[in-house]
C-alpha positions in Angstrom: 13.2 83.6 82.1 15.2 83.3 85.0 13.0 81.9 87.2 11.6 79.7 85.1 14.9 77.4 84.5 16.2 77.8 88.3 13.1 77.8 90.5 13.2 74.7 93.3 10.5 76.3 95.1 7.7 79.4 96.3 7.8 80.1 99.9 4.3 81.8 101.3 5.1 82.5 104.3 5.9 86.8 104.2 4.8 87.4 100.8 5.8 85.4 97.7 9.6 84.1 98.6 11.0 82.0 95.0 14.0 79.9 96.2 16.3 79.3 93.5 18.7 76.1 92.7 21.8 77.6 93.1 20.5 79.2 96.6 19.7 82.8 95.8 16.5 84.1 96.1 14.2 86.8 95.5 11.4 87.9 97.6 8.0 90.4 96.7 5.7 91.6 99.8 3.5 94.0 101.1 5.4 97.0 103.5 4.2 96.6 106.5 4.1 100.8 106.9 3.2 102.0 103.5 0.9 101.0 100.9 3.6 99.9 98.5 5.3 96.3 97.5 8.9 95.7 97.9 11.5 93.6 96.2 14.4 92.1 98.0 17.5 89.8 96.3 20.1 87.9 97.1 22.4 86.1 95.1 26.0 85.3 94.3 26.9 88.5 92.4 25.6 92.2 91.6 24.1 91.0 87.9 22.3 88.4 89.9 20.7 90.5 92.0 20.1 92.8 89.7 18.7 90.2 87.1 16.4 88.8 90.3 15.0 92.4 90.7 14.2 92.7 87.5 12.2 89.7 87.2 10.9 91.2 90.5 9.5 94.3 88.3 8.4 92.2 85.5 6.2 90.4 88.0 5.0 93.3 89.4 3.7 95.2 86.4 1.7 91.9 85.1 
């Protein structure tokens, strides 16, 4: 898994932030207007992010 091999660390903070090695990062958290969870993603190409956000959804649906 993705996260697994490349985590350094889980920020808290505003929801559950995982800080990856190579500086990307995905974040899960509460809206703060509707009853829902959101995903964000950064990273240094499209398949990153995309690969993030779907370790986002896996998460999610545990």
């Amino acid at each position: 898994m993705l996260l697994k091999t490349q985590l350094r660390d889980i920020n808290k903070v505003d929801g559950f932030k995982f800080n990856l090695k190579n500086g990307s990062w995905m974040l899960i958290r509460f809206s703060g207007t509707e009853p829902l969870l959101r995903a964000y993603a950064e990273g240094s190409s499209q398949e990153e992010v995309d690969a993030l956000l779907l370790a986002a959804q896996e998460l999610i649906t545990i």
